[in-house]
Structure formats: C-alpha cells, structure tokens
N, C-alpha and C positions, 0 to 999 in steps of 0.2 A: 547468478541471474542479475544483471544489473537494475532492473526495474525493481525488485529486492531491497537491493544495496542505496539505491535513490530513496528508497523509501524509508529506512535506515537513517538517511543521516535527513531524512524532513522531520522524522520522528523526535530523534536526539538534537534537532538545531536549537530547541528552546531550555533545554536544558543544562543548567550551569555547574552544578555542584558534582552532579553522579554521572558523569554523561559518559563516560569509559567504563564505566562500571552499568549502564544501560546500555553501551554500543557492543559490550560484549553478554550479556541475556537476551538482546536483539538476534546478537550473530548466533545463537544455537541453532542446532534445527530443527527443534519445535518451536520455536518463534520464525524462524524462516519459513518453516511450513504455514505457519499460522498467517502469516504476512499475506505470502502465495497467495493462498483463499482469497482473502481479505480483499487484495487485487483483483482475482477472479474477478469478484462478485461486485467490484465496482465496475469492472469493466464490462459486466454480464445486465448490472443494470442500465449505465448508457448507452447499452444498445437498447435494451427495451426502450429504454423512453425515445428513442430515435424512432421505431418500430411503430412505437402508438403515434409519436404525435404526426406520422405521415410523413410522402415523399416531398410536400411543399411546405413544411410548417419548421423545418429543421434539421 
C-alpha cells in the first residue's frame, strides 16, 4: 500500500541512529496493520470534521 509505505518513511525521516532497524519493525505486519488503522481514522476523522463544519464553511 503505498500511503503505508509514505507514511513509513514520514515516520523514520527524523531518525538518525536506528532508522534501518525502525524501517524494518515499521515494515512487519502488525505495524503495517497498525499504521492502516491509524490512516483510517485520520482520514475517518477529516471527514467528520468536513461533515460538521458544513457545505459552506470548508
């Protein structure tokens, strides 16, 4: 999933020392699953907030 994978390397940009060794506990797939969600529910909340604040407000 590439929106996954983006989010992967936003996660490990700041990281200097261990970041091969977090790109790879990233890439499992309970952390890929966990990510997933995580997604979801960002994009589950931008819609609500679109939702309330109306079709002229945003």
């Amino acid at each position: 999933n590439p929106e996954i994978d983006t989010e992967i390397k936003s996660l490990t940009k700041g990281a200097a020392e261990n970041k091969d060794e977090l790109n790879k506990f990233l890439n499992t797939p309970q952390s890929r699953q966990s990510i997933k969600q995580v997604l979801t529910t960002r994009k589950t909340m931008h819609r609500l907030e679109k939702i309330a604040k109306g079709p002229n407000r945003g």
